[in-house]
C-alpha positions in Angstrom: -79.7 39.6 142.1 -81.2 41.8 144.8 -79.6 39.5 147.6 -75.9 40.1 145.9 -76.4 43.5 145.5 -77.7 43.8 149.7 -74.0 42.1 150.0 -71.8 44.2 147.7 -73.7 47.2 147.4 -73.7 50.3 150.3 -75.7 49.7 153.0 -78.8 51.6 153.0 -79.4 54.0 155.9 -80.7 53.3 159.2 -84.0 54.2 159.0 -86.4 53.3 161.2 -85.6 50.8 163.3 -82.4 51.0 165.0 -80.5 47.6 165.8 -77.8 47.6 168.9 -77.8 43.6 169.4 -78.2 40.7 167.5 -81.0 39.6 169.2 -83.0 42.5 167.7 -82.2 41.1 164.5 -85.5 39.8 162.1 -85.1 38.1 158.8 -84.2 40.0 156.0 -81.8 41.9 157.9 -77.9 42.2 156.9 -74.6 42.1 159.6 -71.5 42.3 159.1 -68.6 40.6 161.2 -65.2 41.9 162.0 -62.0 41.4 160.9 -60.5 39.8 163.8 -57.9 37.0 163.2 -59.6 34.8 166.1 -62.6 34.3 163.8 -63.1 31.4 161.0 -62.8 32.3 157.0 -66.3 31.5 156.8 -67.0 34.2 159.6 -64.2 36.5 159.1 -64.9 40.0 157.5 -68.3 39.0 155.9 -71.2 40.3 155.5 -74.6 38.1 155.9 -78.2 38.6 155.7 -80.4 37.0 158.1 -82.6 34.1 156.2 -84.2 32.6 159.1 -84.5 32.3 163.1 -85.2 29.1 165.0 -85.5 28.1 168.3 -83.3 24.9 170.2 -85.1 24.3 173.3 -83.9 22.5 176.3 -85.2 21.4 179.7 -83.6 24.6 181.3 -82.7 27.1 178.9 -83.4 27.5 175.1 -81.7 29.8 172.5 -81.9 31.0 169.2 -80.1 29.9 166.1 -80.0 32.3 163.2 -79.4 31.2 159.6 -77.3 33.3 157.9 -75.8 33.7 154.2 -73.4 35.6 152.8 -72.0 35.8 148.7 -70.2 32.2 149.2 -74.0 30.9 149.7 -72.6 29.2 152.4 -75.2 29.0 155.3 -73.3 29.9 158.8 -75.2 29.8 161.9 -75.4 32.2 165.0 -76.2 31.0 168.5 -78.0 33.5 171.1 -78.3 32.8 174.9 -81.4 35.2 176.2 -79.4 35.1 179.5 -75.7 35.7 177.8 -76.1 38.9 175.6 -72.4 39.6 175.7 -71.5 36.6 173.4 -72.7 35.0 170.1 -72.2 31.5 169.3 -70.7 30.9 165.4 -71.9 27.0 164.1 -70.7 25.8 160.9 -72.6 22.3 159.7 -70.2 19.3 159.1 -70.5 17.4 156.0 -69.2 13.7 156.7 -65.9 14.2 155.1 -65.5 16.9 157.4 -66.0 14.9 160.2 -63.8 11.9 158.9 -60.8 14.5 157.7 -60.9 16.1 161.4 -61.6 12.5 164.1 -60.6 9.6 164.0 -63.9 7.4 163.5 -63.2 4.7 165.8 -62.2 8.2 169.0 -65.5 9.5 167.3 -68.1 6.8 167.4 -67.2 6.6 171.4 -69.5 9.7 171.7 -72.7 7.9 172.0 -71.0 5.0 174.3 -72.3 5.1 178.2 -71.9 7.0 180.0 -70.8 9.7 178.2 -67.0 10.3 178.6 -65.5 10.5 175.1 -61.7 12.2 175.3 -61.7 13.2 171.6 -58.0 14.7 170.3 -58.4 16.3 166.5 -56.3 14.4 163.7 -55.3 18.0 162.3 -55.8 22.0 163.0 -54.8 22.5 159.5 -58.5 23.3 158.2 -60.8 25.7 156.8 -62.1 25.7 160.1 -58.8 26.5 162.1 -59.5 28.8 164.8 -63.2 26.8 165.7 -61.1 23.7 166.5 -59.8 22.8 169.8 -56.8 21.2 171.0 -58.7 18.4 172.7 -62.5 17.8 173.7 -64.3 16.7 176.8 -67.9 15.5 176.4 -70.0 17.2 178.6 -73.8 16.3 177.3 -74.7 12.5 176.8 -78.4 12.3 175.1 -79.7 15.3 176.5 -83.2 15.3 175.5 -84.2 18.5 173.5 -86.6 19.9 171.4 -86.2 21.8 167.8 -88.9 24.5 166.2 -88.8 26.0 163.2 -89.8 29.1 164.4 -88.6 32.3 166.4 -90.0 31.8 170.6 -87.5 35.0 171.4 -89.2 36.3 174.5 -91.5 33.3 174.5 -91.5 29.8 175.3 -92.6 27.1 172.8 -95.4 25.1 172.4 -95.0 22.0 174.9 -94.8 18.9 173.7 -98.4 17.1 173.7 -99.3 20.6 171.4 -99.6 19.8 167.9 -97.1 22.5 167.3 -94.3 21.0 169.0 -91.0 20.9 168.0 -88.4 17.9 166.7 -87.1 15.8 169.2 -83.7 15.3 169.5 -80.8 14.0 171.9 -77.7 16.5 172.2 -74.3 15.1 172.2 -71.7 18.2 173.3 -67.6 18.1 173.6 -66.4 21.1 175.2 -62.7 22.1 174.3 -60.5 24.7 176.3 -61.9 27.3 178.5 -65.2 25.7 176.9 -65.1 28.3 173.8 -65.2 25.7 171.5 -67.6 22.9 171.0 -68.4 20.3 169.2 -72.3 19.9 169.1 -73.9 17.2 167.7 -77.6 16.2 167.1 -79.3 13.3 166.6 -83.2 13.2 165.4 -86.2 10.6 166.5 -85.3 9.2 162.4 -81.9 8.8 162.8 -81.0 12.2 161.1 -77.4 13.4 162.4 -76.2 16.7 162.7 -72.8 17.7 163.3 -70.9 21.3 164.1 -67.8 22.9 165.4 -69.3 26.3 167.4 -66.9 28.7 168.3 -68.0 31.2 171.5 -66.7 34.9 170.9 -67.8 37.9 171.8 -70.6 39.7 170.6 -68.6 42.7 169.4 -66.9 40.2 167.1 -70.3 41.7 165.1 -69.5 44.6 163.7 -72.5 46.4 162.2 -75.8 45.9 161.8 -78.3 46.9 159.1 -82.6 46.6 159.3 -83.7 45.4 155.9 -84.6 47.7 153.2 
């Protein structure tokens, strides 16, 4: 009940800390997007609260990836580049039926073929998911090896792998569409575990307001 009133109710004031970038952001903490029609229903106009931050590290760079919910109790996912602070990265998760309804399986399952140079056309921009869907993707990452923590590493760098702290390896599949602002991401995991999402680059003014928790 408190978490749906955060959402529907008037903001509280800004008191104490004062937030100016999403990276700023710590759990508990609401934002609201903007109403611009290049953003996806799930994005578009909502208001979230900030449920948890992890870390996605890779050999040269790592980011941050922010779980967010809002009243559909839908979690949504923001993507933040240390060395980019002028754009956010907006990840839905894929069920299977997603994927099936969008790709052909057979286009699809050419992803994880050597050497990496899957050509992968959508069966439909007709979705939910409109605006994160490109016209046509390019893979650009075959297996690249990467690491995935629980935790928030903003400002730090994570454990390395022989510490018993270390993250979940994984190997990163990515399909770049036009002008590279729309991806498809996928990750696999040492047990076989599969993750797939449409990400959608915009700009980080596409955030409209931020609030510190209560």
């Amino acid at each position: 009940m408190s978490f749906l009133k955060k959402l529907f109710g008037k903001p509280a004031e800004k008191i104490g800390r004062e937030l100016s970038h999403p990276q700023a952001l710590q759990v508990g903490d609401l934002l609201q997007m903007s109403d611009s029609f290049a953003l996806p229903e799930a994005f578009r106009k909502q208001q979230f609260e900030l449920l948890e931050v992890q870390t996605q590290e890779f050999e040269f760079r790592q980011q941050s990836r922010l779980i967010c919910r809002g009243a559909s109790q839908q979690d949504v996912f923001l993507l933040l580049d240390e060395k980019d602070r002028d754009h956010v990265g907006l990840s839905v998760l894929l069920r299977r039926a997603d994927v099936e309804a969008l790709f052909d399986m057979d286009a699809f399952a050419e992803i994880f073929d050597e050497p990496g140079s899957a050509n992968l056309t959508p069966l439909t921009q007709d979705s939910p998911f409109g605006p994160m869907i490109a016209n046509n993707y390019v893979q650009q990452d075959f297996a690249t090896q990467g690491y995935f923590h629980d935790q928030d590493y903003r400002g730090q760098k994570p454990p390395a792998f022989t510490d018993q702290a270390h993250g979940r390896q994984f190997e990163y599949f990515a399909l770049f569409g036009e002008q590279e602002m729309r991806w498809l991401e996928i990750y696999v995991f040492e047990n076989g575990d599969t993750d797939v999402y449409l990400t959608l680059k915009r700009p980080v003014t596409d955030i409209a307001e931020l609030w510190p928790k209560s």
